[in-house]
N, C-alpha and C positions, 0 to 999 in steps of 0.2 A: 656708371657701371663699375670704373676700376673702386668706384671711393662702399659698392656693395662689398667688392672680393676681398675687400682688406679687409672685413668685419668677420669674414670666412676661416682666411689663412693664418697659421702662427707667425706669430712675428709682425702683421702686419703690413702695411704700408713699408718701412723697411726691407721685408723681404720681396716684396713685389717688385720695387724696384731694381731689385738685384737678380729676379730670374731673366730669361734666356729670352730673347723676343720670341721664338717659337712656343716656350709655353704659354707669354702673354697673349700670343694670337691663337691659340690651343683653349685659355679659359674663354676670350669672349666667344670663340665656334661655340663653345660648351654653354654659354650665357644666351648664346639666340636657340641650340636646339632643345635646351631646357625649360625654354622660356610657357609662359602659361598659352592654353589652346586649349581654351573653352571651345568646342566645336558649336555649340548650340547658339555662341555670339557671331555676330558676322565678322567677316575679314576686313581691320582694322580696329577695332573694337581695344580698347588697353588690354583685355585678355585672351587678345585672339590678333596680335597684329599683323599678323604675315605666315601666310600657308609657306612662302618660300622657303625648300629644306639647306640646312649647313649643310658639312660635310656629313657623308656616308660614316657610321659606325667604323669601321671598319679600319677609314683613312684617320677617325680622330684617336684613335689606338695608337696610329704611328706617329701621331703629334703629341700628346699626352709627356711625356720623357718621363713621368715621375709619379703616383700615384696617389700625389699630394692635391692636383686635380681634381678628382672625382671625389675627393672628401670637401673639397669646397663647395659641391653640388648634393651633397649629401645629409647636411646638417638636420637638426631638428627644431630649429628657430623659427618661429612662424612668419619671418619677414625676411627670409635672406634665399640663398641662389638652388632650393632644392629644385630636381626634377618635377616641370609642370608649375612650376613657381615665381619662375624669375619674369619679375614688371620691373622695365628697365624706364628709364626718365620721360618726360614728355623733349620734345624738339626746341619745345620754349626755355627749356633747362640749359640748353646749347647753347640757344642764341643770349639767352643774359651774359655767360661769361664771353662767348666770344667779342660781346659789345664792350667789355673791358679793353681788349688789345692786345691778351694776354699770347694768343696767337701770334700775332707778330712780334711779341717782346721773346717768346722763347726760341721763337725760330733765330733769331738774332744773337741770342745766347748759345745758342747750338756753335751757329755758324763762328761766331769771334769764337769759343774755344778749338774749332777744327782747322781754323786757318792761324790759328798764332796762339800769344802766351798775353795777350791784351788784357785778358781778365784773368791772369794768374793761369797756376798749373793745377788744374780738377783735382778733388781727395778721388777717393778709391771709390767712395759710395758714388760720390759725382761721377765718375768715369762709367760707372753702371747705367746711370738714367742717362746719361748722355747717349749711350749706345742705343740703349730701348728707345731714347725718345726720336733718333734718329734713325733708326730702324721701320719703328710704326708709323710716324707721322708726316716724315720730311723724306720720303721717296715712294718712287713703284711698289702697291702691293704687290702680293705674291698672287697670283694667280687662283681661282675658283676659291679663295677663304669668302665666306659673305659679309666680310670687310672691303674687298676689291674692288672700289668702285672705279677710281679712273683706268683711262681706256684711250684711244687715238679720237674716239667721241666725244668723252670728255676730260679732257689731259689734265684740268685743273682742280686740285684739292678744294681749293677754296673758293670756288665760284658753285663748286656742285654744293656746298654747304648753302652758300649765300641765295642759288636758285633752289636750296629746299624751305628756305626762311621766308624767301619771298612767296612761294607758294601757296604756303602755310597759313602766312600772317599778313602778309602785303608790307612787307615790311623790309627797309634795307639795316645793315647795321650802322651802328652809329661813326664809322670813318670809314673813308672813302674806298672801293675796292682798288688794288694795284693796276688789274686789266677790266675791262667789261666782261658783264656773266650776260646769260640770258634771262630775260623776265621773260615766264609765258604770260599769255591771255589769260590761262586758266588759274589765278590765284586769287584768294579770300583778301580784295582788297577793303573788304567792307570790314574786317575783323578788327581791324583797332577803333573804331565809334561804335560797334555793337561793344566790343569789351568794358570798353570806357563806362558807357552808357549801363552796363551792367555792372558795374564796380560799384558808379553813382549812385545808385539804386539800391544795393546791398548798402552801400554804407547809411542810406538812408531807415534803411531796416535795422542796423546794430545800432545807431544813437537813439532810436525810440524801443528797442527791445523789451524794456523795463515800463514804458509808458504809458499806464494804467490810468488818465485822465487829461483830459482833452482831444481834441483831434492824431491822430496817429496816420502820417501821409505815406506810410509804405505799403505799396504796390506787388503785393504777393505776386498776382496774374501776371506782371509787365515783367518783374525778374524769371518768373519759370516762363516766358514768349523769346526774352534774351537766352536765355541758357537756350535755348531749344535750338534758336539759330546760329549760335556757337555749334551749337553740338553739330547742326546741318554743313555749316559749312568745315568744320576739319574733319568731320569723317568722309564727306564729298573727296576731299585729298587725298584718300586713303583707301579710294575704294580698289578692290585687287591687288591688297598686299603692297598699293602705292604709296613710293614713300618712305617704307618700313626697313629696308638697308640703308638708306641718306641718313636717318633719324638715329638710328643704334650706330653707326658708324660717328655721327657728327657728336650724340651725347658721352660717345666710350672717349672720343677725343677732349673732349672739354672736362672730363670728370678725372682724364690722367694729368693735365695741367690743375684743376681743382686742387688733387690730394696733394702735389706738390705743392701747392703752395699752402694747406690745411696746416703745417707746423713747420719747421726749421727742419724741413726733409734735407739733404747733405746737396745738393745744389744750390739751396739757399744760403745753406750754411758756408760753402765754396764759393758762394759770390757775397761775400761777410752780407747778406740782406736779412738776418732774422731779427723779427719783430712779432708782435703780437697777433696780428690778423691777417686774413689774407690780402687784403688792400694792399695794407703797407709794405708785406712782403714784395706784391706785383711795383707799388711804388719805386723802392729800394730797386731793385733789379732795371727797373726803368730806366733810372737815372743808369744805371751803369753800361746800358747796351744805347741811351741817348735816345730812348722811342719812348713816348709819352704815353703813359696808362690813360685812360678816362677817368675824367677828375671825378664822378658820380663813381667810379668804382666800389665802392663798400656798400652801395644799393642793390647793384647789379650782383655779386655776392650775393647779398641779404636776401634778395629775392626768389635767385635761380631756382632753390628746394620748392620754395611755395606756391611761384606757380607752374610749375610741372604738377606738382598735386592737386592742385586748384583745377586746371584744364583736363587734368584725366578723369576727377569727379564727374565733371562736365562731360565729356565721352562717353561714360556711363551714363550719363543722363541722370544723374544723382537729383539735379534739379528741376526737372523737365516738368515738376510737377507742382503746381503751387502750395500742394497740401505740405508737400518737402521743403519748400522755400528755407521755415523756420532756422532750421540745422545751419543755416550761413550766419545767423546771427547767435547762436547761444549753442554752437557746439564744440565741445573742449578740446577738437581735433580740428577741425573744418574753418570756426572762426579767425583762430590765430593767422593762418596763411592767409584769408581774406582781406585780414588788417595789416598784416606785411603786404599783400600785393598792393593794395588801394597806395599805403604810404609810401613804397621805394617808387612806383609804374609813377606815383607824381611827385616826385623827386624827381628822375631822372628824366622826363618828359616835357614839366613844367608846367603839368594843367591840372591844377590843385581837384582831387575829385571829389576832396571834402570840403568842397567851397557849394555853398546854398544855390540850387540853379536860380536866374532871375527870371520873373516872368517877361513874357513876349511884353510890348506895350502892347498894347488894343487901339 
C-alpha cells in the first residue's frame, strides 16, 4: 500500500517518510474507505473485500492535516489510489517479505538506535522513519483506526499476522515464532499441494505453448478444476469481510519496510547498508543489528509482486474456466508472474516444479 502512495505523492518516498504518523495513518483510513466495492461482487471478492466502514467523513477531515491527502486519491491514472479504485495487495504479498526477517531485523534497528548510540547517531531523514516506523509498527494502535487490531484479545502484532497466514495458506513462516500464536481448525491446509499441483500444470502448458506436432500433455480442464479450488478455498476465509483488516494491515506493514529498503532511503543510508537491491540492503543491515536475513531472500523479494497478482486473478476466477486456461501461458501480463512464481516458490521451498512428474510404477 505505502510503495502505491509514493507513486501519488510529490516527492515521493522521501517525503513519505517524513510526514507526521497521523497523516500516515490518515492515507491508509483513505486507502481502505476508497478502496474498490463492486457491490454486484460478493464480500471478499478483490473488488469488494470488506463491507467494513473506516472512519466517518467527518472524523477523516480532522486527521487529514493537509490537503495533499485527497490529491493522492484524486489522481487520473488508471492504476493508482482514486475513489472506488484502490486494490490493495493479496496477503501472500505479506507473507513473502515477512519470511525474509525483515520484521525482526527492523525492529531491532529501531530498538539499538532508541536505547544507545550502537549504530551511530540517525541523519535527520533517519530520525523521521524512525519515529513513523515506531509510531505505526512497534506499539499500541490508536483506537477505532481500521489499522487497530491488537486488543487484550489479541495483544500480539505478530502472531495476529502469522494466524492470518496460517489461515490463509496453511502455512507457518519460514523462522520460528518468538511466542506460540494460535492455529485454528479452520485453515486452507490443503492450499500449498493444490498451488503446487497447479503451478506444475501451468508450467506444463507454457513449455508446450508453441507445440504444434506431436503429443501436447497439457491439461486445460485439470488446471481450471485447480484454480477453481484455490479460488474455493481463500474466498472460504473471507467470507463476511473475513480477514480483510489482518490482510490490509499486515500488506500496509510489509510494503512500509518494502519501500525502505526499494533504494538507499536515509536509514539505509544511516546504517552505511546501500547497495543495489533490496536483498542486500536487508543483508547489510543484518549483519549490523546480528539477526540473520534468509538466505533465499532475493526470491522472496522477487516474488511478493507476482504472486499477489497471481492469486487475485485466481479470486476472480480469471481461470475457473478451461476455455481461459490459455492466458497463463501466452499472455504478456499474466505469463511473466507465472514464470516468477513457478521459479522463486521452488527456490525457496526446494521442490523443483519444473522437474517432469515420474510416473507411478504399475
Amino acid at each position: 500500500m505505502f510503495r502505491q502512495l509514493t507513486r501519488q505523492i510529490p516527492g515521493g518516498a522521501e517525503l513519505l517518510f517524513r510526514l507526521h504518523p497521523i497523516d500516515l495513518t490518515s492515507l491508509l483510513e483513505q486507502a481502505w474507505t476508497f478502496q474498490r466495492n463492486d457491490l454486484s461482487q460478493p464480500v471478499g471478492h478483490p473488488d469488494h473485500r470488506s463491507d467494513i466502514p473506516g472512519l466517518p467523513v467527518r472524523l477523516q477531515q480532522l486527521f487529514e492535516g493537509f490537503d495533499r491527502n485527497q490529491r493522492v486519491f484524486s489522481s487520473t491514472s488508471p492504476d493508482d489510489c482514486r475513489p472506488g479504485y484502490v486494490r490493495w495487495e493479496h496477503l501472500s504479498y505479506a507473507y513473502m517479505l515477512e519470511s525474509t526477517r525483515l520484521m525482526e531485523i527492523f525492529r531491532r534497528v529501531v530498538a539499538l538506535y532508541r536505547e544507545g548510540e550502537e549504530l551511530g547517531v540517525p541523519s535527520n531523514g533517519a530520525e523521521h522513519w524512525l519515529r513513523n516506523t515506531e509510531e505505526l509498527f512497534f506499539r499500541e494502535s490508536a483506537p477505532f483506526f481500521v489499522t487497530a487490531l491488537s486488543s487484550f484479545v489479541r495483544p500480539n502484532g505478530d502472531s495476529i499476522r502469522r494466524n492470518a497466514y496460517y489461515r490463509m495458506f496453511g502455512m507457518d513462516l519460514t523462522h520460528p515464532a518468538a511466542e506460540p500464536y494460535p492455529k485454528p481448525t479452520a485453515a486452507n491446509t490443503q492450499f500449498v499441494s493444490v498451488f503446487e499441483e497447479f503451478l506444475r500444470e501451468t508450467w506444463v502448458g507454457i513449455i508446450n505453448v508453441r507445440n504444434t506436432i506431436g503429443p501436447n500433455p497439457t491439461d486445460h480442464a485439470k488446471i481450471a478444476d485447480l484454480a477453481e479450488r484455490l479460488f474455493d478455498m481463500l474466498t472460504t476465509r473471507r467470507l463476511a469481510s473475513n480477514l480483510s483488516r489482518e490482510e490490509f494491515w499486515a500488506i500496509s506493514t510489509m510494503a512500509w519496510f518494502h519501500l525502505t529498503l526499494d533504494f538507499n532511503s536515509p536509514i539505509v543510508s544511516s546504517l552505511r547498508a546501500e547497495a543495489t537491491s533490496p536483498e542486500q540492503r536487508l543483508f547489510r543491515i543484518a549483519e549490523r543489528v546480528r539477526i540473520p536475513a534468509h538466505a533465499m531472500s532475493k526470491s522472496f523479494f522477487d516474488v511478493a509482486d507476482a504472486i499477489s497478482r497471481l492469486l487475485i486473478n485466481i479470486e476472480t476466477r480469471a481461470f475457473a474456466d478451461a476455455a481461459n486456461v490459455p492466458v497463463l501461458f501466452n499472455d504478456p501480463l499474466i505469463t511473466p508472474d507465472v514464470q516468477t512464481v513457478i521459479t522463486h516458490w521452488s527456490i525457496t521451498t526446494g521442490r523443483d516444479l519444473k522437474a517432469p512428474k515420474v510416473a507411478p510404477n504399475p
